[in-house]
C-alpha positions, 0 to 999 in steps of 0.5 A, a space after each residue: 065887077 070885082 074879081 075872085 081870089 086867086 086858088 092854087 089853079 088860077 091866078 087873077 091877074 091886073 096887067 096893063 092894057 099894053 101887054 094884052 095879045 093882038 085879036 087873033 094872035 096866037 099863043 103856044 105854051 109848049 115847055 108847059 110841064 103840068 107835072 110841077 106844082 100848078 102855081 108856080 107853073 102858072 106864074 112861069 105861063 105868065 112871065 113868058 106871056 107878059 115879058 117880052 111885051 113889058 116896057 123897062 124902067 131905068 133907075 140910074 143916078 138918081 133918074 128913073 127912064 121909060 123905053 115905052 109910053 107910060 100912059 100906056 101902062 096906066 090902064 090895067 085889065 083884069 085877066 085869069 090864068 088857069 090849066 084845064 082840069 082834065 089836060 093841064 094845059 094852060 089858059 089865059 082869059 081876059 075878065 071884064 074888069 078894069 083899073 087904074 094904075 097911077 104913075 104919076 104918083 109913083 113918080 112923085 114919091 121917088 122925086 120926093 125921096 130924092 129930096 131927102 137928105 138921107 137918101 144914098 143916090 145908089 141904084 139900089 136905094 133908088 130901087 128901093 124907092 121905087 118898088 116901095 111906091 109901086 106896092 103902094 100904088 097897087 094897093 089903090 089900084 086894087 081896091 074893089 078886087 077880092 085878094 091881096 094886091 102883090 106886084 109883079 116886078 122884075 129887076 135886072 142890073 143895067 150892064 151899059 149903065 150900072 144902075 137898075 132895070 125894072 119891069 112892071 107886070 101887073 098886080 097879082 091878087 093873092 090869096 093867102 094859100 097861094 101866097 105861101 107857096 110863093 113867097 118872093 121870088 116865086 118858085 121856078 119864076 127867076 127874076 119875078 119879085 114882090 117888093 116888101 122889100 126888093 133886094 138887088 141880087 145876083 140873081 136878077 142877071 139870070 132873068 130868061 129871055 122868054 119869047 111869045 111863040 107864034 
């Protein structure tokens, strides 16, 4: 079942299965201002549901690590986050679509740019590798999905180990209005970047430490 493209109130979204709340758990969105621009409020109800349930990679020294089970975050759902039309208040609705989100390939592209003679080592290029292959995959992932695939990242500089903390939050299905309004990194949404290319700043170490209210 394909999905409908993203409006300027609504976002479609593929997450993975892993970060869908629990049956019967409850979500608050009580900082949500409804008097900000609705996209990229939109995008700050999504980040502070998706973040603290994400899994983190580790690019370092050439190596990318997962803190979670990466099976897990291969089965992708389908959901849509929207604002009441009289209250503005924020909803999120699981859709009944599903997708497929190849790691495995992912994992072969970084491994096969590490083989290249010109390839820097440095955690930033790594990086770059690596969110390069996540926007390709996420394009296969998408297909049958009305709207441009745009994945969801955040990145953060790895304090112990110097090199690059990345979380996958899905894939955005973008349409073109709404793409405008939020060009990379999305207004109000610090730390969520498209990768077309992702570039290491200074800014990454001012992601928030959202928490899922109960």
């Amino acid at each position: 079942m394909p999905a409908v493209a993203t409006t300027a109130t609504s976002l479609s979204i593929l997450v993975p299965a892993a970060l869908l709340p629990g049956e019967g758990e409850d979500l608050s969105f009580n900082a949500f201002d409804t008097t900000a621009p609705a996209a990229a409020q939109l995008f700050k109800v999504f980040q502070h549901f998706a973040s603290p349930r994400a899994g983190e990679f580790l690019l370092d020294n050439g190596d990318v690590q997962f803190d979670g089970e990466l099976h897990e975050e291969s089965s992708l759902q389908l959901i849509q986050v929207s604002s009441d039309e009289e209250s503005g208040e924020p909803h999120i609705n699981v859709r009944p679509a599903m997708s497929h989100f190849d790691w495995a390939g992912v994992m072969q592209e970084v491994s096969d740019a590490l083989l290249d003679e010109h390839f820097l080592g440095t955690p930033e290029e790594l990086a770059r590798v690596f969110t390069e292959a996540v926007r390709e995959m996420a394009g296969i992932a998408a297909l049958g999905f009305a709207g441009e695939a745009v994945p969801l990242l955040t990145l953060r500089p790895h304090p112990e180990t110097k090199g690059v903390g990345v979380t996958f939050l899905g894939i955005w299905l973008a349409d073109s209005r709404t793409m405008q309004k939020c060009a990379p990194p999305c207004p109000d949404s610090p730390g969520m970047m498209v990768p077309r290319p992702v570039r290491i700043t200074t800014s990454c170490s001012t992601l928030p430490r959202w928490k899922v209210a109960a």
